[in-house]
DSSP file (Angstrom, degrees, kcal/mol; ACC not computed):
  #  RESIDUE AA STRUCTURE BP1 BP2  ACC     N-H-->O    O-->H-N    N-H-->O    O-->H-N    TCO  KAPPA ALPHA  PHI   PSI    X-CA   Y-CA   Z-CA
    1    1 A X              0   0    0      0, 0.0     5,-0.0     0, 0.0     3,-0.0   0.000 360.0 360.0 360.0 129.3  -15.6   -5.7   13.9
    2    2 A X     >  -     0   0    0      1,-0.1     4,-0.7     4,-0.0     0, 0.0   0.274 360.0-113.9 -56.8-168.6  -13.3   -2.6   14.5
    3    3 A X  H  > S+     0   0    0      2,-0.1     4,-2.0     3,-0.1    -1,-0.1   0.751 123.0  56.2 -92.4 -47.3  -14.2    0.6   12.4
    4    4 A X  H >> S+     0   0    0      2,-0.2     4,-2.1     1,-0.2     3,-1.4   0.943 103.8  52.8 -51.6 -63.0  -10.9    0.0   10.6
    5    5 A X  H 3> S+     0   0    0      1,-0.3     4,-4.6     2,-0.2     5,-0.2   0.884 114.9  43.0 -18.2 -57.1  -12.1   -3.7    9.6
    6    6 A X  H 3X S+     0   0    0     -4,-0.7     4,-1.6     2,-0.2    -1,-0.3   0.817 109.9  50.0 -82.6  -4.5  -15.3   -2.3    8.2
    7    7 A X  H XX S+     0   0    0     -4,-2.0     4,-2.2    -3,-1.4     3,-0.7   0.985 117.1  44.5 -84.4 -61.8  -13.9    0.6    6.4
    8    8 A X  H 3X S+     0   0    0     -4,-2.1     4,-2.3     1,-0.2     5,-0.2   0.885 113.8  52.0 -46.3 -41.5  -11.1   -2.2    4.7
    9    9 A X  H 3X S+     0   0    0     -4,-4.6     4,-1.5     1,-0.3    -1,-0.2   0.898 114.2  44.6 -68.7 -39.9  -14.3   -4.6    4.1
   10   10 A X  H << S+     0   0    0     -4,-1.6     4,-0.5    -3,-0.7    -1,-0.3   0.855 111.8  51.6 -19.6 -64.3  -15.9   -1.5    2.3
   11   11 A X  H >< S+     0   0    0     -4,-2.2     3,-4.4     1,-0.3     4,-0.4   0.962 112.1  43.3 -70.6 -83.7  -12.9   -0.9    0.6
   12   12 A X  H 3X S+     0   0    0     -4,-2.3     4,-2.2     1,-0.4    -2,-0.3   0.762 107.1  58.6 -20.7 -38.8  -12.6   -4.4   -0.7
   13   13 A X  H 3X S+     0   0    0     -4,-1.5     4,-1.0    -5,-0.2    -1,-0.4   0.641 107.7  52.5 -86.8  -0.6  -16.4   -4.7   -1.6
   14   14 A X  H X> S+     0   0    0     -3,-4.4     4,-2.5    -4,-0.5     3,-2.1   0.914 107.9  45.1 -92.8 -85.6  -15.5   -1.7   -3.8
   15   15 A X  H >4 S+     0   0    0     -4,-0.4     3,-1.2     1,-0.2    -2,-0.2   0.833 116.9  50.4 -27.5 -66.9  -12.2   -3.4   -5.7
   16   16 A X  H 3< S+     0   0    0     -4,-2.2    -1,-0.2     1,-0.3    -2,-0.2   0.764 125.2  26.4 -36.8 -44.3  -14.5   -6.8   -6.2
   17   17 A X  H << S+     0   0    0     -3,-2.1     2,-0.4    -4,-1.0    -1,-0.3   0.562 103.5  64.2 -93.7 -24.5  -17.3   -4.8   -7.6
   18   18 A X  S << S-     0   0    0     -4,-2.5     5,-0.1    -3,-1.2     6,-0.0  -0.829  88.4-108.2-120.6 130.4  -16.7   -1.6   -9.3
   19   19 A X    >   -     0   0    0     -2,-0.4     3,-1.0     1,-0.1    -2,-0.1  -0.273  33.6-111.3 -33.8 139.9  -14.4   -2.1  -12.7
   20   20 A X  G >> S+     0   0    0      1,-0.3     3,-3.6     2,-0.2     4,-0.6   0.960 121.0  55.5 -27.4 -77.1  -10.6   -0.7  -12.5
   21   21 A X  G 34 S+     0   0    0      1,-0.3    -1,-0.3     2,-0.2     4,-0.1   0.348 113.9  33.8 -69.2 -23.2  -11.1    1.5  -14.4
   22   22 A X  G <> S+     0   0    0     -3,-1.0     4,-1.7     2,-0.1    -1,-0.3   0.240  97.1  89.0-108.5  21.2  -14.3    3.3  -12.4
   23   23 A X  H <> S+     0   0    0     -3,-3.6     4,-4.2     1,-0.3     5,-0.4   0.991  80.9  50.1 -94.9 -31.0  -13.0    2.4   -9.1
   24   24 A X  H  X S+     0   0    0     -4,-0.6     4,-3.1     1,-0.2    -1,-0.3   0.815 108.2  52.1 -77.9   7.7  -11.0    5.3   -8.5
   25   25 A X  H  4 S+     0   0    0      2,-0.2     4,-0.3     1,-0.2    -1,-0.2   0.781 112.3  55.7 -73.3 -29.4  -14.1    7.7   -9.5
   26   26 A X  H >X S+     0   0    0     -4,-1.7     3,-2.2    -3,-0.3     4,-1.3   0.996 105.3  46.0 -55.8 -64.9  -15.9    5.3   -6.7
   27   27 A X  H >< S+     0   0    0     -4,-4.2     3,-0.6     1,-0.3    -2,-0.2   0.953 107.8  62.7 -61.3 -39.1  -13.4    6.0   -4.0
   28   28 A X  T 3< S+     0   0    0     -4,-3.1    -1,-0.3    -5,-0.4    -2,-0.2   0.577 106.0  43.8 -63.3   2.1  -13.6   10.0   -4.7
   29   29 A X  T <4 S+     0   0    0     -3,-2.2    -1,-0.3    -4,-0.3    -2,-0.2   0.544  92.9  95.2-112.6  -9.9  -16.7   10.2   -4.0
   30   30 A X  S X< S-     0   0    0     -4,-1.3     2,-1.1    -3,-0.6     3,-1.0  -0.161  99.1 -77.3 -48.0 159.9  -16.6    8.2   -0.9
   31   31 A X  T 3  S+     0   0    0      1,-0.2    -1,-0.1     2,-0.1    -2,-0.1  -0.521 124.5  15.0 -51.6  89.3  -16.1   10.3    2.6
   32   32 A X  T >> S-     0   0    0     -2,-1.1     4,-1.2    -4,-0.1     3,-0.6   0.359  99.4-147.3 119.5  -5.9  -12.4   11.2    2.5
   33   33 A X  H <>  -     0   0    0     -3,-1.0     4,-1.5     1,-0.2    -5,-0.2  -0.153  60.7 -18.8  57.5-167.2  -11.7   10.4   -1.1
   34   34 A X  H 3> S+     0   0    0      2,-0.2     4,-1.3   -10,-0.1    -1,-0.2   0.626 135.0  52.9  23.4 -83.7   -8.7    9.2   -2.1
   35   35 A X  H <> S+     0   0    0     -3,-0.6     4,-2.0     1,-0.2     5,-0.3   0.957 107.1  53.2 -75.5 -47.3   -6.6   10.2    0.9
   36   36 A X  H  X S+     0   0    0     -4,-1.2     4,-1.2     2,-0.2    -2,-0.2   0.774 109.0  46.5 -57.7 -63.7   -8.7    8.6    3.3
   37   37 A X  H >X S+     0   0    0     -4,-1.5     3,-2.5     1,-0.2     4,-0.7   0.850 113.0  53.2 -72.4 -68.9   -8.7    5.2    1.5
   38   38 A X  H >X S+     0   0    0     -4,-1.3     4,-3.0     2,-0.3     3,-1.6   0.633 108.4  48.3  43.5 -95.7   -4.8    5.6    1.2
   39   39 A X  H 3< S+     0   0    0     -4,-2.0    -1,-0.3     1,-0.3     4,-0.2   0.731 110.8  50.6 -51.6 -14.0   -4.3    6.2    5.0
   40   40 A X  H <X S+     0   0    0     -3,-2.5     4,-0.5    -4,-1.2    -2,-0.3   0.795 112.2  47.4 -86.2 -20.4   -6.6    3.1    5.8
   41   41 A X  H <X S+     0   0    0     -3,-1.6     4,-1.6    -4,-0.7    -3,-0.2   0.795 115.2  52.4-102.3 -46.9   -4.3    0.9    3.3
   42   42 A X  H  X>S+     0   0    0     -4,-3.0     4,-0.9    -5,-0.2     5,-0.6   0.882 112.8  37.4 -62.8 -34.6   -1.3    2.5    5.2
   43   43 A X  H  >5S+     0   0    0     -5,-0.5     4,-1.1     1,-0.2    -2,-0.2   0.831 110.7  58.3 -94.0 -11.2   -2.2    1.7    8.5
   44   44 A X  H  <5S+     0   0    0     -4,-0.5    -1,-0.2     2,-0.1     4,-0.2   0.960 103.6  59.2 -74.7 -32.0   -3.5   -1.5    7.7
   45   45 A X  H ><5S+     0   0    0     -4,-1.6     3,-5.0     2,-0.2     4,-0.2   0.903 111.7  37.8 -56.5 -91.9   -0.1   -2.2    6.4
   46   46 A X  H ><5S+     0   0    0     -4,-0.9     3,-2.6     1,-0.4    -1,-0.2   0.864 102.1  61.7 -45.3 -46.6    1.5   -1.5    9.5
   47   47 A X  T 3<<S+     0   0    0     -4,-1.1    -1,-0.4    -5,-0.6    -2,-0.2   0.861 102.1  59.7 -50.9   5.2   -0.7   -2.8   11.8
   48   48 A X  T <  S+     0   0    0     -3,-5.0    93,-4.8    -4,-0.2     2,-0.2   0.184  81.1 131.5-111.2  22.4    0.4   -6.1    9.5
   49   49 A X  B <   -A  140   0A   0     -3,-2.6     2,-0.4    91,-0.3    91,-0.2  -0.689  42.7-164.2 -82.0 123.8    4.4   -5.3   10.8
   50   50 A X    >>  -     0   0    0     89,-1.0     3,-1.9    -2,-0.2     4,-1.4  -0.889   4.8-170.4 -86.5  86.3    5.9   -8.4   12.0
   51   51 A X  T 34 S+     0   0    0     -2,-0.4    31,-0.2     1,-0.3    -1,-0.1   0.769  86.2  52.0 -63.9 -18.5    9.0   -7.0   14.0
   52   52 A X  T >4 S+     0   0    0      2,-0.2     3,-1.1     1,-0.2    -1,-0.3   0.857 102.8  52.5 -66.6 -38.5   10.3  -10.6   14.3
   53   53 A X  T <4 S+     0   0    0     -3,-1.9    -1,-0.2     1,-0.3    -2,-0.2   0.716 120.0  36.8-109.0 -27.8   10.0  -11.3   10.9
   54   54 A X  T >< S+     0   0    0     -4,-1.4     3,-1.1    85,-0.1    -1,-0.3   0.369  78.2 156.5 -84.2   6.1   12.2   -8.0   10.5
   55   55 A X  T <  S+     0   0    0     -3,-1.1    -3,-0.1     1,-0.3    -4,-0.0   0.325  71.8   0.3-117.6 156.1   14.2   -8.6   13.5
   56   56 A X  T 3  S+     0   0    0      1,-0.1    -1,-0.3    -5,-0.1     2,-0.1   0.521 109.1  97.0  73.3 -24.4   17.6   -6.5   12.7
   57   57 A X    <   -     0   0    0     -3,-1.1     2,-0.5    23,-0.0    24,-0.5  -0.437  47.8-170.3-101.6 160.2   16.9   -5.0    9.4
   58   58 A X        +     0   0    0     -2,-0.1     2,-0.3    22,-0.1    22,-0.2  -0.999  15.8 119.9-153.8 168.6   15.5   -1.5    8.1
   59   59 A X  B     -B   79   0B   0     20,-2.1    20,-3.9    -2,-0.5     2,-0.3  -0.951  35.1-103.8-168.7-165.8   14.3    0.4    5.2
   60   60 A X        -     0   0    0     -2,-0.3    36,-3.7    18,-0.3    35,-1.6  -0.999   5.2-160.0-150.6 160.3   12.0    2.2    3.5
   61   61 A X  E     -c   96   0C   0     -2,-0.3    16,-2.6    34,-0.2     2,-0.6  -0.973  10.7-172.0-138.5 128.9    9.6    2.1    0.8
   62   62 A X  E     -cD  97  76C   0     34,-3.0    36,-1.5    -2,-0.7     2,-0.6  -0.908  12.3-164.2-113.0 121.1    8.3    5.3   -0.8
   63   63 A X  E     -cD  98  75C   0     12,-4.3    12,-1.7    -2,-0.6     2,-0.7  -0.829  16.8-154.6-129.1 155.3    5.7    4.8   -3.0
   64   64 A X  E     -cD  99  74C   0     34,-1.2    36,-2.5    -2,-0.6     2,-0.4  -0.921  12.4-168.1-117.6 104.7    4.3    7.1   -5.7
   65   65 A X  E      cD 100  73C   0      8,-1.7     8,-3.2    -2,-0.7    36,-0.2  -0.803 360.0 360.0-119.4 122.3    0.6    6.2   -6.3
   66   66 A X              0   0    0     34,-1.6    35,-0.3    -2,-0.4     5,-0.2   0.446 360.0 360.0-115.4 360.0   -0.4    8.1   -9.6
   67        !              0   0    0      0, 0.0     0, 0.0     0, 0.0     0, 0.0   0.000 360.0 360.0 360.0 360.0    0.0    0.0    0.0
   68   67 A X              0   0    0      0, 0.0     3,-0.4     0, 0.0     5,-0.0   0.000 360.0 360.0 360.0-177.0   -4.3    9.5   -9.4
   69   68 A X        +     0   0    0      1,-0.1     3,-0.1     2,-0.1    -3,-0.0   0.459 360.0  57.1 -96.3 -20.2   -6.4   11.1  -11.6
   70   69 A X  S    S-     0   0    0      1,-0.5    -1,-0.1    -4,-0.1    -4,-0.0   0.013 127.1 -94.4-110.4  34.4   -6.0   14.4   -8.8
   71   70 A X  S    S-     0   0    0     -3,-0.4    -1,-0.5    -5,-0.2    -2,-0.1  -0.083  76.1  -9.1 102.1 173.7   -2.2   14.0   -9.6
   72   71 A X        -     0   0    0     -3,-0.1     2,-0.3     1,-0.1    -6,-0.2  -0.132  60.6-151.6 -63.0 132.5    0.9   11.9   -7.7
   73   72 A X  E     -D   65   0C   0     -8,-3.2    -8,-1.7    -5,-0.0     2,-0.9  -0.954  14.7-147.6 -86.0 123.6   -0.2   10.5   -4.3
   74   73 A X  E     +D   64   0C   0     -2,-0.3    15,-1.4   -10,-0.2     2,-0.4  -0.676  29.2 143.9-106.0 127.3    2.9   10.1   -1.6
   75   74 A X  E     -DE  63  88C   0    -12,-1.7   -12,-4.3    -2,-0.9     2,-0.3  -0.954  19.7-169.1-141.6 156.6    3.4    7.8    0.9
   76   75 A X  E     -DE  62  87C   0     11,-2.1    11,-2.5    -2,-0.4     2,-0.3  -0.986  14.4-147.8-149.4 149.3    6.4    5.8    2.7
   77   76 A X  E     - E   0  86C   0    -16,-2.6     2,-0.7    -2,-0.3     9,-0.2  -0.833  20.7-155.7-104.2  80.9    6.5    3.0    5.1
   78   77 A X  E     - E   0  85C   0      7,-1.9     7,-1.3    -2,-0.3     2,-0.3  -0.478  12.9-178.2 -75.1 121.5    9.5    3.2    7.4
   79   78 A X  B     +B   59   0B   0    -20,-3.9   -20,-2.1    -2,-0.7     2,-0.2  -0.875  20.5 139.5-120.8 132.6   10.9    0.3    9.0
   80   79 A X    >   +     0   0    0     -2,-0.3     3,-0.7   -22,-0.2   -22,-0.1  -0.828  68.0   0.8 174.8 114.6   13.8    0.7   11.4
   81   80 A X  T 3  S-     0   0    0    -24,-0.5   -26,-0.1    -2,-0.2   -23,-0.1   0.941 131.7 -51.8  35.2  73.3   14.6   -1.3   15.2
   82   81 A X  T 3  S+     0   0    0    -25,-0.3     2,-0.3   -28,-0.3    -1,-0.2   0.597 115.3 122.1  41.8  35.8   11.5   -3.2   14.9
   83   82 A X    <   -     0   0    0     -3,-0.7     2,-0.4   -29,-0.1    -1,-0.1  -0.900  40.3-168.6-130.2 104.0    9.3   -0.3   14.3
   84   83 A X        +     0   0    0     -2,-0.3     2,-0.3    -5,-0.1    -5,-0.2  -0.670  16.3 154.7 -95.5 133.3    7.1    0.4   11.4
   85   84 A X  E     -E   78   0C   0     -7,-1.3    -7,-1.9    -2,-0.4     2,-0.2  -0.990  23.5-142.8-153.7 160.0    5.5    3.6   10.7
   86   85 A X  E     -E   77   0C   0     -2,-0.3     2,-0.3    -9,-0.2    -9,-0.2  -0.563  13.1-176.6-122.1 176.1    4.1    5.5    7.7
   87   86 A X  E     -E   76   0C   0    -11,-2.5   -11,-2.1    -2,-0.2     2,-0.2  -0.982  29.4-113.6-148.2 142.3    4.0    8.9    6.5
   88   87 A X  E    S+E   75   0C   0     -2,-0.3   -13,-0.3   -13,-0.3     2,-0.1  -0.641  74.2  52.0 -65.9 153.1    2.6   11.2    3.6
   89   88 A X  S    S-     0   0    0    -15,-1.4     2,-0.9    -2,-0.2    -2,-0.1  -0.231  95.9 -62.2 103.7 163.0    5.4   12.7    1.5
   90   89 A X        -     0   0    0     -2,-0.1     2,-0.4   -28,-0.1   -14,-0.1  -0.722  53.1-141.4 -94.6 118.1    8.0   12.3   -0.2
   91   90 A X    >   -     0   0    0     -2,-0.9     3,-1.0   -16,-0.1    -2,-0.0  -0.746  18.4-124.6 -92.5 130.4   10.9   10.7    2.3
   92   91 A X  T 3  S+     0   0    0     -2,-0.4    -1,-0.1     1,-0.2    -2,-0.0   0.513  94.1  26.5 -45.2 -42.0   14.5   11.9    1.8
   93   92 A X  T 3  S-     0   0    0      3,-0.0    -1,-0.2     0, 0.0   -33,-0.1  -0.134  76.5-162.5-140.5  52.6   16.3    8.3    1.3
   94   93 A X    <   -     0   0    0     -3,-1.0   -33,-0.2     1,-0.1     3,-0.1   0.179  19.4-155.0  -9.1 152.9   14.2    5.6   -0.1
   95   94 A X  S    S-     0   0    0    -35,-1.6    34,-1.0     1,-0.3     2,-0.3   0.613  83.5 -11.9 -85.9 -84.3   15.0    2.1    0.0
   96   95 A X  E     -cF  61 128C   0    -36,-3.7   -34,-3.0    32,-0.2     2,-0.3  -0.957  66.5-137.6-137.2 143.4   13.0    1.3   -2.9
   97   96 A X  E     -cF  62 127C   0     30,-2.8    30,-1.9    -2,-0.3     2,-0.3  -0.814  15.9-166.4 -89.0 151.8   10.2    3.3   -5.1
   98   97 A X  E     -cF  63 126C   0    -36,-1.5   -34,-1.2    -2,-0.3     2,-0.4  -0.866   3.3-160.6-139.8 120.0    7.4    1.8   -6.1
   99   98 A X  E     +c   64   0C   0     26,-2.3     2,-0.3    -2,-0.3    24,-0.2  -0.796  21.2 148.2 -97.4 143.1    5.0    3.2   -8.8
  100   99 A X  E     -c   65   0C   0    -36,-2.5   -34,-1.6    -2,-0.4    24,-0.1  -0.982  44.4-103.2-176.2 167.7    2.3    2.5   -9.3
  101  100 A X     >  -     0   0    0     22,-0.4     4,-2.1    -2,-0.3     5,-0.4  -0.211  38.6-121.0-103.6 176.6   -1.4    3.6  -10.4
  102  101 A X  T  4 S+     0   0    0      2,-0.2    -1,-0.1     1,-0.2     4,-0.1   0.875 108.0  54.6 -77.2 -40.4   -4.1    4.2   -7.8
  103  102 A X  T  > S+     0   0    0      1,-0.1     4,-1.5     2,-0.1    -1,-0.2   0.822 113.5  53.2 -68.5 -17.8   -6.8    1.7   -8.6
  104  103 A X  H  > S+     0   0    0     -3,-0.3     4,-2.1     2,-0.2    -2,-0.2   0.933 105.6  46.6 -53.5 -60.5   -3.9   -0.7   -8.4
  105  104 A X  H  < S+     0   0    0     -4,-2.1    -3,-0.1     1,-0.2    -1,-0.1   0.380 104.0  59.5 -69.4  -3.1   -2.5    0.1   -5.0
  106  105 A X  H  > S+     0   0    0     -5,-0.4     4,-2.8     3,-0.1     5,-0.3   0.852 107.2  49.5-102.2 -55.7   -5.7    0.0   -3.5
  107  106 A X  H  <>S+     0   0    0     -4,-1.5     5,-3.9     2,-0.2     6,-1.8   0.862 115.6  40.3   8.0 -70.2   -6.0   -4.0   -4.8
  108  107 A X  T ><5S+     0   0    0     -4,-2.1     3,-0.8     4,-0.3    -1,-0.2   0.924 113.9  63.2 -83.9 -39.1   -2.3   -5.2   -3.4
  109  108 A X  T 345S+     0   0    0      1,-0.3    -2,-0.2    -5,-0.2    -1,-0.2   0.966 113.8  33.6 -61.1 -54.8   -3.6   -2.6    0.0
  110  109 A X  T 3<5S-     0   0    0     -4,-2.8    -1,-0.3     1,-0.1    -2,-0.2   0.418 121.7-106.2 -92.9  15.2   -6.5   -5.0    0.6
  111  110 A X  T < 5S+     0   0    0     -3,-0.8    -3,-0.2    -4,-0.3    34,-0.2   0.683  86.6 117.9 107.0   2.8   -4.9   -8.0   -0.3
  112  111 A X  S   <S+     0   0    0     -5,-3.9     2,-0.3     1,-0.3    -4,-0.3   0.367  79.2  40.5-103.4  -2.8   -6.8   -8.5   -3.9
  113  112 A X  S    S-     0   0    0     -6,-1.8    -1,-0.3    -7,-0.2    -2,-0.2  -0.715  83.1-131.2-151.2 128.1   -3.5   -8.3   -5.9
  114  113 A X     >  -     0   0    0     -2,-0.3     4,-0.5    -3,-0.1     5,-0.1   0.141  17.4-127.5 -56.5 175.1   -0.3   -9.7   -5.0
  115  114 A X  H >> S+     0   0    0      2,-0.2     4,-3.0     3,-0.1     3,-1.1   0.780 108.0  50.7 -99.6 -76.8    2.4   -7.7   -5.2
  116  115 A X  H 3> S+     0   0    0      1,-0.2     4,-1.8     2,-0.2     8,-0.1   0.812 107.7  51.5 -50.4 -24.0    4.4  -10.0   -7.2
  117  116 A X  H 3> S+     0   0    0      2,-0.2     4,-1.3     3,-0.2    -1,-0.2   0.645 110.2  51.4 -74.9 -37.6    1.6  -10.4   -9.8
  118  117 A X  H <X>S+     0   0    0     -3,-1.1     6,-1.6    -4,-0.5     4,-0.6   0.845 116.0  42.6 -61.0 -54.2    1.4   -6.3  -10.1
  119  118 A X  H ><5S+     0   0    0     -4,-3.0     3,-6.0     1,-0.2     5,-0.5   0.877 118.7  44.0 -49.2 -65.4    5.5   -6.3  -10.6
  120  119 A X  H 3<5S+     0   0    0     -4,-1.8    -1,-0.2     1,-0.4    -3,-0.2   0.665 115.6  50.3 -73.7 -44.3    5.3   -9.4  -13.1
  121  120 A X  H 3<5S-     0   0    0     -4,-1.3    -1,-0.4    -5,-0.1    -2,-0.2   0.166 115.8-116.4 -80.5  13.0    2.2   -7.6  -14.8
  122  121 A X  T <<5S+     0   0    0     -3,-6.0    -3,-0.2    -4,-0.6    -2,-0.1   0.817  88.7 110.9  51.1  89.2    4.0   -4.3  -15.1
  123  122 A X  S   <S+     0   0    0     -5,-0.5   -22,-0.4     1,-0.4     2,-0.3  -0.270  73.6  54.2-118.5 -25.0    1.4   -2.5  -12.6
  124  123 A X  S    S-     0   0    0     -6,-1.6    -1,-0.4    -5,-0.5     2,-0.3  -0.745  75.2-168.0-101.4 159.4    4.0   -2.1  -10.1
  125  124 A X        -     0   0    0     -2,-0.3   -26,-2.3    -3,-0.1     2,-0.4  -0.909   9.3-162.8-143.7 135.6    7.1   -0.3  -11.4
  126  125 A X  E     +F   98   0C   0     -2,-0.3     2,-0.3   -28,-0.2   -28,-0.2  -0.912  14.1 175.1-108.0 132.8   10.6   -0.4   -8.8
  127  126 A X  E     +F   97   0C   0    -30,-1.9   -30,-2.8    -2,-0.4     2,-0.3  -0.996  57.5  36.2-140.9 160.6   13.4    1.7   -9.0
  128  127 A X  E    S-F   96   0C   0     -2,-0.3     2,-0.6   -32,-0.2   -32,-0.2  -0.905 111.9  -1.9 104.3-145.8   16.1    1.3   -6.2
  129  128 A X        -     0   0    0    -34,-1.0     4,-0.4    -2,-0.3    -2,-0.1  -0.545  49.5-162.9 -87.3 130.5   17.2   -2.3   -4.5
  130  129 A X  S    S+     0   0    0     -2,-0.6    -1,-0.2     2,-0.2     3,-0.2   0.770  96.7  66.1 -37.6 -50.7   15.2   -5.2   -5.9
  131  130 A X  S >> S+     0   0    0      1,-0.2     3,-4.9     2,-0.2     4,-0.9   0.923 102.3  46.1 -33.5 -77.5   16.5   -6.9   -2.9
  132  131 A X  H 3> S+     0   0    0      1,-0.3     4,-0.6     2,-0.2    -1,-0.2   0.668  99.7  67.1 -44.7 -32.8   14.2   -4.2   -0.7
  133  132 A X  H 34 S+     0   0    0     -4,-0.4    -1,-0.3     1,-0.2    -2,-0.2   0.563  96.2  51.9 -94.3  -8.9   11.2   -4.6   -2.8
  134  133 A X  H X> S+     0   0    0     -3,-4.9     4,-1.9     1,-0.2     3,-1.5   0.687  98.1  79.7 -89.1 -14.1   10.5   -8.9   -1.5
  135  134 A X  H 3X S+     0   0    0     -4,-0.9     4,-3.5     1,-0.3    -2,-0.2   0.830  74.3  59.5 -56.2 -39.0   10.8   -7.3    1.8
  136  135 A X  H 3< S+     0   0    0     -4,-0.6    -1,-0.3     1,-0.2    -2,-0.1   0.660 114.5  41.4 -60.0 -22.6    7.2   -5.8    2.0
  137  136 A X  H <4 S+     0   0    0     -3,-1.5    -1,-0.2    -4,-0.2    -2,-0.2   0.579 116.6  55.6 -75.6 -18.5    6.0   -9.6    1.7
  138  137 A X  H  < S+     0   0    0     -4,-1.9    -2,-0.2     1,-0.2    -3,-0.2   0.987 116.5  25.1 -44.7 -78.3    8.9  -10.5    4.0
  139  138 A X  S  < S+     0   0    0     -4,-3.5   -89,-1.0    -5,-0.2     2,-0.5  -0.215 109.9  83.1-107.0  31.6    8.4   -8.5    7.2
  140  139 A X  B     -A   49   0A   0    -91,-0.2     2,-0.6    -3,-0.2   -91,-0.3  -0.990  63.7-148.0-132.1 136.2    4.5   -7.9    6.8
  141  140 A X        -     0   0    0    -93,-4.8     2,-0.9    -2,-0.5    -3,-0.1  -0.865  19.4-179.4 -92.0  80.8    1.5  -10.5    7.9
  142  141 A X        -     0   0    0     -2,-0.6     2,-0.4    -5,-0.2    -2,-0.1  -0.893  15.2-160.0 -98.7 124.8   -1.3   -9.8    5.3
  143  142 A X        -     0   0    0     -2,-0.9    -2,-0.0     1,-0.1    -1,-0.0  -0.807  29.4 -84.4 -83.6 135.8   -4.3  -12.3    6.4
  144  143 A X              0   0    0     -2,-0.4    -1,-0.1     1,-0.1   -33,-0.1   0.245 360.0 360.0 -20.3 119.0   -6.7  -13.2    4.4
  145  144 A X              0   0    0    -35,-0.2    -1,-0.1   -34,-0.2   -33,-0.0   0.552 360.0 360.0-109.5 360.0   -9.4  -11.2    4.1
């Protein structure tokens, strides 16, 4: 098992375990807080870039992860079968997605769907609609 595997399986035994509502006081005291679990949830997202499945297409997805230490930023840019992600606030979104931190750590390992966060008003979009099936589209999350 990679380091990244056990840090997600970590991260997961966390969501299962810890209430919503304590988890993100859990992750801040983990090694790296916050941003640390964040940049493992981003880069597991890209390593889960299908370029086929994207084959032609581009965007971006900015998302605005609100924390108890104030707005987290992050974007996933997709763009000639190349995904990569960033901190910060990116210049021309695609799509926003807000949404609150013990949430986005959930839908990052794969314990709440993305549609089931929109549908449950966790997830909040503004920009194309369209843009927003895409991150289940062009992405491979496997079961974890």
């Amino acid at each position: 098992m990679s380091v990244q595997q056990e840090q997600v399986a970590e991260l997961i035994e966390l969501v299962e375990s810890v209430p919503s509502k304590k988890l993100e006081q859990a992750v801040a005291e983990r090694e790296g807080g916050l941003d640390a679990a964040l940049t493992l949830v981003f880069d597991l997202l890209v390593s889960e870039f299908n370029p086929t499945k994207a084959a032609g297409q581009k965007g971006v997805f900015q998302f605005d992860i609100t924390s108890a230490e104030g707005q987290k930023l992050h974007y996933v840019h997709v763009e000639n079968g190349e995904c990569r992600t960033d901190k910060g606030r990116h210049e021309s979104p695609d799509i926003t997605i807000g949404i609150k931190f013990p949430d986005m750590l959930a839908m990052g390992v794969g314990k709440l769907p993305g549609a089931k966060a929109f549908l449950t008003g966790k997830l909040k979009l503004r920009g194309s609609p369209l843009m927003g099936t895409k991150l289940g589209e062009w992405f491979d999350h496997p079961e974890m």
